[in-house]
C-alpha positions, 0 to 999 in steps of 0.5 A: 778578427774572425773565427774559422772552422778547423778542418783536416783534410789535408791530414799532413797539415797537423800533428797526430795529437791535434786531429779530432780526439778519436782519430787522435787516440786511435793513433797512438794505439798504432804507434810505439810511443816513449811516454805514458798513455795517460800522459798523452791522453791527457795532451790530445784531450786538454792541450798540455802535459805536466811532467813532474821532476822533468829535470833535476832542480840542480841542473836549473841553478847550474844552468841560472849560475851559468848564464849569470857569470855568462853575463859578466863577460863583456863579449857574451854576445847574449841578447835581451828584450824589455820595457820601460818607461822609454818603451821597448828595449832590444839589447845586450843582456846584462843581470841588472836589467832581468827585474824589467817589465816583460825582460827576456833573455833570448835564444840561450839554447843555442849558446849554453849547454847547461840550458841545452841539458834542461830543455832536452831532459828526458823526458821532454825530449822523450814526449816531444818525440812521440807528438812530433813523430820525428827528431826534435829540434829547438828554435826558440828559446826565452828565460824569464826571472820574473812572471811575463804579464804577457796577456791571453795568447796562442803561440801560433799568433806570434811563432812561426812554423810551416805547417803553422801548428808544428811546434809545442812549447815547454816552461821549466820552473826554476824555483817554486813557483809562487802564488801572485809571483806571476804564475802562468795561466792557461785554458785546458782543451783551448786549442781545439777552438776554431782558428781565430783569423786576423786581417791578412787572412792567417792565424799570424798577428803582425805588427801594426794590426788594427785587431791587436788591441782586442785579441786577449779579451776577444780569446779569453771571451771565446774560450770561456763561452765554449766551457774552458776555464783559466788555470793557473800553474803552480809546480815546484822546481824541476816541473817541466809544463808542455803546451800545444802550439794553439793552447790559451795561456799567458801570465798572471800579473806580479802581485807580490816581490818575488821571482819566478825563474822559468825557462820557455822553449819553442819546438818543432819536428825536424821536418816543419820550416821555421822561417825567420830562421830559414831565411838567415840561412841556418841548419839545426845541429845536433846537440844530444840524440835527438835533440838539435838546435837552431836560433837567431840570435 
C-alpha cells in the first residue's frame, strides 16, 4: 500500500464537496441548494453530515416489523451474509441468524417499501440531491441488528463506483443507540487524506491482497498522525448519519448484550456507473421523486 497525493485536475472526477474547501464552498454560494449551509459546510469540512429526526422512529419499527414477517414467508428471496465458526455464510436470510458475527441482510431497498420510505426520507433524499447535483439513485443497501465490528475503512476499498468517489452512505439508527452496543465510529475530515493505493494500483481492495491484513491499522495510524480523531456515534432513533465515500469509519467492537438496529445505504448520482450492477444488466427505477433504485440481489 502507498499513499497518493489527491489531484483535481480533471474536476468532472469529484463531487462539487470534495474539491479543496475553498473551491468547495465557493460552489455551493453558486448553486441552489435544499439543505442548510452549515449542514453542508460542516459536510465539505469533515466528511459527514448528522441529520436529526431524518425519519420518524415509526417508520423504522414498521419497516424492522416488515422484514421480519418477510422472513417468514419460505420464497422471500431475501439474501444475508455472516460468520461463524465455520466461516463465511452467504444465504437465505432468516431472524435467527441476524444475532451472528458481522450478520447482513442485504440489498432490501429494492425489495421493501418500507425500507424504500426510510432511506429516501426527505431529508436525506433532499441532502444527497444537493452533494450529487443530479437524481439519487440507491444501489447498496445492508440492515444490521447488531454492531458490525467492521474494522477502520474507507468505503471506496470495497464499493464501486466510476468515478470512484461518486457515492456517500448513509446509517439509519433504528433504536437508541447505545454505549458498548457496537456503536459506529469515524474520523471527521478523514476523507481528505491522500488516496491509499493497493497493489493493482487502484483505491480497490480485492480479494486475495497481500496488504489486506494491514490496511485498518495502516489508516487509523495515518489518520491520527494527519491530527484526525476517532468519534463515535451515538444518535437516538430516527438520526440519519451521511458520510463521504473516502470517510474513515467502522464499528466498535460489542461489548455489552444489546442490539443496535441500523440500516446502511450506499448511493450514487444517476450519472456515475456502478459495475457490478452494470454487468447484471440492470437499470434503476424510479421509486419516489427523485429517488430510484437498483441492486444485485
Amino acid at each position: 500500500m502507498q499513499l497518493r497525493k489527491k489531484t483535481f485536475e480533471d474536476r468532472r472526477r469529484w463531487l462539487w464537496t470534495d474539491l479543496p474547501v475553498g473551491e468547495a464552498q465557493a460552489e455551493a454560494e453558486r448553486l441552489s441548494l435544499l439543505t442548510e449551509r452549515p449542514i453542508l459546510d460542516g459536510w465539505i469540512e469533515n466528511g459527514y453530515a448528522i441529520l436529526p429526526d431524518a425519519v420518524p422512529v415509526e417508520e423504522g419499527l414498521a419497516f424492522r416489523a416488515d422484514l421480519l414477517q418477510r422472513l417468514t414467508d419460505a420464497k422471500h428471496g431475501i439474501a444475508m451474509t455472516f460468520w461463524d465458526a465455520d466461516g463465511h455464510h452467504h444465504q437465505a436470510a432468516a431472524q435467527d441468524l441476524l444475532t451472528k458475527r458481522e450478520a447482513k441482510v442485504l440489498d432490501l431497498h429494492v425489495r421493501l417499501k418500507s425500507a424504500q420510505a426510510l432511506i429516501f426520507a426527505p431529508p436525506i433524499l433532499d441532502f444527497l440531491t444537493d452533494v450529487f447535483q443530479d437524481d439519487v439513485v440507491a444501489f447498496q443497501s445492508l440492515y444490521f441488528d447488531y454492531g458490525s465490528q467492521q474494522g477502520a475503512h474507507q468505503d471506496t476499498a470495497f464499493v464501486y463506483t466510476e468515478p470512484p468517489s461518486h457515492f456517500a452512505a448513509s446509517w439509519i439508527a433504528l433504536e437508541d443507540v447505545v454505549p458498548g452496543a457496537g456503536e459506529l465510529f469515524y474520523y471527521p475530515g478523514s476523507q481528505r487524506l491522500d488516496d491509499l493505493i493497493f497493489a493493482d494500483g487502484t483505491k480497490a481492495l480485492r480479494g486475495g491482497d497481500p496488504d489486506a491484513q494491514g490496511y485498518s491499522p495502516l489508516l487509523e495510524e495515518t489518520a491520527e498522525t494527519a491530527g484526525h480523531h476517532r468519534a463515535k456515534l451515538h444518535i437516538p432513533a430516527g438520526t440519519a448519519l451521511i458520510w463521504a465515500a473516502d470517510l474513515i469509519h467502522g464499528g466498535e467492537p460489542v461489548r455489552i448484550d444489546h442490539s443496535r438496529h441500523s440500516l446502511v445505504t450506499h448511493y450514487c448520482p444517476k450519472r456515475a456507473v456502478v459495475p457490478y450492477v452494470g454487468h447484471l444488466g440492470r437499470e434503476p427505477e424510479k421509486v419516489v421523486d427523485g429517488g430510484w433504485v437498483v441492486g444485485a440481489y
